[in-house]
N, C-alpha and C positions, 0 to 999 in steps of 0.2 A: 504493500500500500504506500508507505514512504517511497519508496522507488519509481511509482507510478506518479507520486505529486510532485518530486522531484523534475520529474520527465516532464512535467508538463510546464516549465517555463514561469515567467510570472504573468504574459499576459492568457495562457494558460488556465495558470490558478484564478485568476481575476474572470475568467469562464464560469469556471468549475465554482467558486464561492457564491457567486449568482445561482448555479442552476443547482446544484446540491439542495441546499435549506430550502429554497423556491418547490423544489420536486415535492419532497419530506412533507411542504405546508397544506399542498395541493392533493397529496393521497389522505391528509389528515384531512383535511374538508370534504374530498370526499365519501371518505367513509361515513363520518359524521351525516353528509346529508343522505345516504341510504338507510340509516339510523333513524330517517326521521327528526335530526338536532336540527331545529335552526330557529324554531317558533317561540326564543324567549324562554326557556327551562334552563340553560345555559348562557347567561349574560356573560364572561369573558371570552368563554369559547363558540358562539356564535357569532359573535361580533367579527371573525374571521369568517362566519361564514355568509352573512345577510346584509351586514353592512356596505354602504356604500361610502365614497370617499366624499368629501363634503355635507352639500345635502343635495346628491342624489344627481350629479352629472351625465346628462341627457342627449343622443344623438336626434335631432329633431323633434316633435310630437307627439312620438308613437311609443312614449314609455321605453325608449332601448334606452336601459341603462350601461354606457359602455363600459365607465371608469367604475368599475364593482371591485373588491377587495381581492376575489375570485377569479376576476379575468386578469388583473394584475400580476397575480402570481404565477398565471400559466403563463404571462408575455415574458415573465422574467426566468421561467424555467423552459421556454422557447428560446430562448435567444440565448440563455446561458450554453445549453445544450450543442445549438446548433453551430455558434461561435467555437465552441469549444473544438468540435469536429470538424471545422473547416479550417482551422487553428490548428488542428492536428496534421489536417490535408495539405498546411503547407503554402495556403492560400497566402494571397496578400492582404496584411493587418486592415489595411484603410477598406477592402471591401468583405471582410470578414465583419468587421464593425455594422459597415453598411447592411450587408442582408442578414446580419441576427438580427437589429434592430426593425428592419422588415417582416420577419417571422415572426418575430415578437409583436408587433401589432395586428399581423393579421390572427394570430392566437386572441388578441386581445378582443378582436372584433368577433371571432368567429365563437366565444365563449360567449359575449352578450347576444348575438342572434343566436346562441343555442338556448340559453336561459329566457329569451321572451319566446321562443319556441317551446318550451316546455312548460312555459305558464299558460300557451293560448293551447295546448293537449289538453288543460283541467279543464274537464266541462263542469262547470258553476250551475249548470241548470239542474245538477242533481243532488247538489250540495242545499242540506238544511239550514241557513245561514244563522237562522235562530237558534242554533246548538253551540253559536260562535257565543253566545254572551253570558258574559262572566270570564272568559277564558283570555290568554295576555298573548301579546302577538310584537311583532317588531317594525316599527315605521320605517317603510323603504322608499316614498317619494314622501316628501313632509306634506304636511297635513294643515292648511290653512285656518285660525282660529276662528270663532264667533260663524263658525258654518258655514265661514263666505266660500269654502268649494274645498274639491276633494283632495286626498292623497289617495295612496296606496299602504295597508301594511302586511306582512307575510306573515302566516299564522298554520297553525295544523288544524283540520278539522277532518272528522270523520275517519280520522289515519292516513289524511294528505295533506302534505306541503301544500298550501295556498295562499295567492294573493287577490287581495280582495278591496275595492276602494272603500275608503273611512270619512268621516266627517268628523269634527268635534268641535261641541259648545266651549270649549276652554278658550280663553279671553286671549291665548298667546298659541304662535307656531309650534303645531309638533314635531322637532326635528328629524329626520332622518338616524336612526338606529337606535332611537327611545324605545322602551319599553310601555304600551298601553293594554288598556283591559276595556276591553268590549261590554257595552253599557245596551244596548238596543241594535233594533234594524231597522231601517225607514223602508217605503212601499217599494223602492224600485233593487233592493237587494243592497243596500250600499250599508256597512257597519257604524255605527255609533261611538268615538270612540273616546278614553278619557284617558289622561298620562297615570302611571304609574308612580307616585311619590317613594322615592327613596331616602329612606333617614341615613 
């Protein structure tokens, strides 16, 4: 093993420290979310897996969240990866740099249109939404105060990871990877929702 990290140079090792712990972060989240973890039962360790960076940066309209915690770490255990092996190959540094760094985004893109593709598979029409409340969930687009419009938060119901739009009476924004607890349902399916105070 020392022989092998040895071998590998320092722009090499500067691959390989990217994509090792990156890889490591990314089977840990994935397991977790076949698990079912990510709906707020685990506050520091979902927070690797639901959260988004800021509050909740958006490629246009259509809810693609691209800058997710999740697709981050596959762009950096893409590009650690691929860097490393074209690094190995002998390539030249300036475009080894260049197309890990192109891997590494299209990983980045191709993990948020996989995750709004697997939120538009849950069909909501057969989900009881009023078995959501009472139950705590995780704010993944913030959530405008005093009702004036929706968000988004991810929660489990029925044994599914769901995302589901929220509303809430509270006088202030619910930020992006808050914990709230579902208070009601209003006519057109959309959750009710109130921050979770932590002492």
């Amino acid at each position: 093993m020392t022989q092998w990290w040895t071998s590998l140079g320092v722009t090499g090792q500067i691959f390989a420290i990217i994509a090792i712990p990156s890889t490591l972060v990314l089977i840990v989240q994935t397991v977790l979310l076949f698990f079912g973890i990510g709906d707020g039962d685990l506050d520091g360790a979902t927070d690797l897996i639901d959260a988004d960076i800021s509050d909740g940066i958006e490629a246009g309209g259509d809810g693609l969240a691209v800058f997710s915690i999740r697709g981050i770490v596959a762009m950096l255990a893409v590009s650690g990866w691929s860097g490393l092996a074209m690094h190995q190959a002998g390539w030249d540094l300036w475009l080894v740099i260049l197309l890990a760094a192109i891997f590494g985004i299209l990983a980045l893109l191709g993990i948020a249109y996989m995750m709004k593709a697997i939120m538009k598979l849950q069909d909501d029409g057969n989900m009881d939404l009023g078995g959501a409340i009472g139950k705590s969930g995780k704010v993944y687009i913030p959530i405008p105060g005093n009702m004036a419009g929706s968000g988004k938060i991810n929660l489990t119901l029925q044994e599914r990871f769901i995302e589901v739009d929220a509303v809430t009476p509270c006088d202030r924004i619910i930020k992006t990877g808050e914990t709230v607890r579902v208070i009601a349902t209003d006519e057109v399916g959309t959750l009710v929702v109130e921050p979770v105070i932590k002492d």
